[in-house]
C-alpha positions in Angstrom: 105.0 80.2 128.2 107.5 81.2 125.7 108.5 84.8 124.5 109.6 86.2 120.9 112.3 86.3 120.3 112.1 89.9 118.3 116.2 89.9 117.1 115.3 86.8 115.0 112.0 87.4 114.5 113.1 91.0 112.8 115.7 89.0 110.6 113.0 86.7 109.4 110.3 89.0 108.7 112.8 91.5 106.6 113.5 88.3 104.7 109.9 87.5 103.9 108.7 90.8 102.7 111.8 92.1 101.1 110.8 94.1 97.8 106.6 93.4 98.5 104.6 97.0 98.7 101.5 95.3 98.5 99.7 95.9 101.9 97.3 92.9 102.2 100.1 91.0 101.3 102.7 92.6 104.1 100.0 92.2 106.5 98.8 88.6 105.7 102.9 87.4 106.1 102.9 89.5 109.3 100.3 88.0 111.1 101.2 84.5 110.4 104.7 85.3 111.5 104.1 87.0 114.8 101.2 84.6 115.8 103.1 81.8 115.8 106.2 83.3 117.4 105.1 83.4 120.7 102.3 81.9 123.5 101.1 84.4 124.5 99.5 85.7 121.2 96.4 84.3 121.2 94.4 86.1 118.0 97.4 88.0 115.7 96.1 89.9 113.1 95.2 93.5 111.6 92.4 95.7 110.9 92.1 98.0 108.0 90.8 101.7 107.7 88.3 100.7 104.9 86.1 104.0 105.3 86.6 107.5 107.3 86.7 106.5 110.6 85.8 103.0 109.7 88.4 99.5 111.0 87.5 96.4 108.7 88.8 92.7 109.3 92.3 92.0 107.5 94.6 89.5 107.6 94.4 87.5 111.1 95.7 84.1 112.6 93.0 82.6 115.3 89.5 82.5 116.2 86.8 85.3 114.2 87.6 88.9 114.9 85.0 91.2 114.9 84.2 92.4 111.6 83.8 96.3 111.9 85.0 98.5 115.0 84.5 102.1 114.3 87.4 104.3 115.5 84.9 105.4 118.3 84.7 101.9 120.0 87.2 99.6 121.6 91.3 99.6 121.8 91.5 99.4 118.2 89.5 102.3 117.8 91.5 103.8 120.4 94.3 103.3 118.6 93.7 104.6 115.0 91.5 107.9 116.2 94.8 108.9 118.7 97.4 107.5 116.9 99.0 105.8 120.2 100.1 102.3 120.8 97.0 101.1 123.7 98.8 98.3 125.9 95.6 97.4 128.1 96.6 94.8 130.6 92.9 94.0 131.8 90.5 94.7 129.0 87.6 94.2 131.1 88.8 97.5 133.0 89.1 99.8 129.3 86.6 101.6 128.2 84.2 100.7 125.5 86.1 97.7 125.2 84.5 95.4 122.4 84.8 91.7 123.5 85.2 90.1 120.1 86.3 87.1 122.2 85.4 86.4 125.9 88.5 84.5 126.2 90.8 87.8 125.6 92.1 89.2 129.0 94.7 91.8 127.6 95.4 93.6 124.3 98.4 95.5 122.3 97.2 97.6 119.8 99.6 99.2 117.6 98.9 102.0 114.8 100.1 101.3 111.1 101.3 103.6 109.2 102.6 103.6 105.3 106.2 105.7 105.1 103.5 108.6 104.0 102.2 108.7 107.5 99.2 108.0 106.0 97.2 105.4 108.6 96.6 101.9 107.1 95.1 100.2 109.8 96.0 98.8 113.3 97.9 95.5 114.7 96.0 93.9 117.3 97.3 91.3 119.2 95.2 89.3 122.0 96.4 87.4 124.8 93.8 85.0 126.9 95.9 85.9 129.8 96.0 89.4 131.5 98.8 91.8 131.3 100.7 89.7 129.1 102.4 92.7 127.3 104.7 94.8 127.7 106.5 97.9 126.5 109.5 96.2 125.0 106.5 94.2 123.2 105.2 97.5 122.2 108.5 99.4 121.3 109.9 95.7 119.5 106.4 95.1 117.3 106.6 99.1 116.3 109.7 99.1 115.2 109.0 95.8 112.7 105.9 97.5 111.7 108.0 100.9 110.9 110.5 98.8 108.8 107.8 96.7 107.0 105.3 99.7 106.1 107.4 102.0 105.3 108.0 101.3 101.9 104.5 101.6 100.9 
């Protein structure tokens, strides 16, 4: 199973989205980027705060996602109602968890955040395997999210 390689996945990323404020747009490259950069992720993409306390589908790389999670339900609600990165090594043992695929074992989920503060959504990455993530993952992703969003 291969891992990132986050130094040269950084350069290329900063490369691709140089100058773009469009968020779709940022988020769409992202995803592509990240899911094919390493084995272990197995659905890549983001969900967007559509409503108050609302996540729709974004961008994504793999099978469906769900199409709504309400901030009250699941690690991605998790996520955007506390603010706080959820690294869940066995999903089966969060929760409220929301099993958008029975395949998925673990889950990073990762607030976004435009250089306002203001919350545009959440990454959510997928592994089929359990604990497959850890905090370098979640300090590594972060900090390309911080550079990418911050702009906007």
């Amino acid at each position: 199973m291969s891992r990132v390689d986050y130094d040269a996945l950084e350069t290329r990323v900063a490369a691709l989205v140089a100058g773009e404020r469009d968020e779709v747009a940022l988020m769409a490259t992202l995803a592509c980027e990240l899911h094919h950069s390493d084995d272990r992720f197995d659905w890549t993409g983001f969900y967007r705060v559509t409503a108050p306390g609302m996540l729709t589908v974004g961008p994504y790389q793999g099978g469906h996602g769900c199409l709504r999670i309400p901030f009250d339900r699941g690690v991605c609600g998790a996520a955007a109602r506390t603010g706080e990165v959820q690294l869940v090594a066995d999903v089966e043992a969060f929760p409220g968890h929301i099993a958008c695929s029975a395949r998925t074992r673990s889950e990073l989920v990762i607030p976004v955040r435009a250089g306002s503060g203001r919350l545009l959504g959440v990454l959510d990455i997928d592994s089929d395997n359990p604990a497959a993530f850890d905090h370098e993952d979640a300090a590594r992703l972060a900090r390309i999210l911080k550079r990418t969003f911050d702009m906007i």
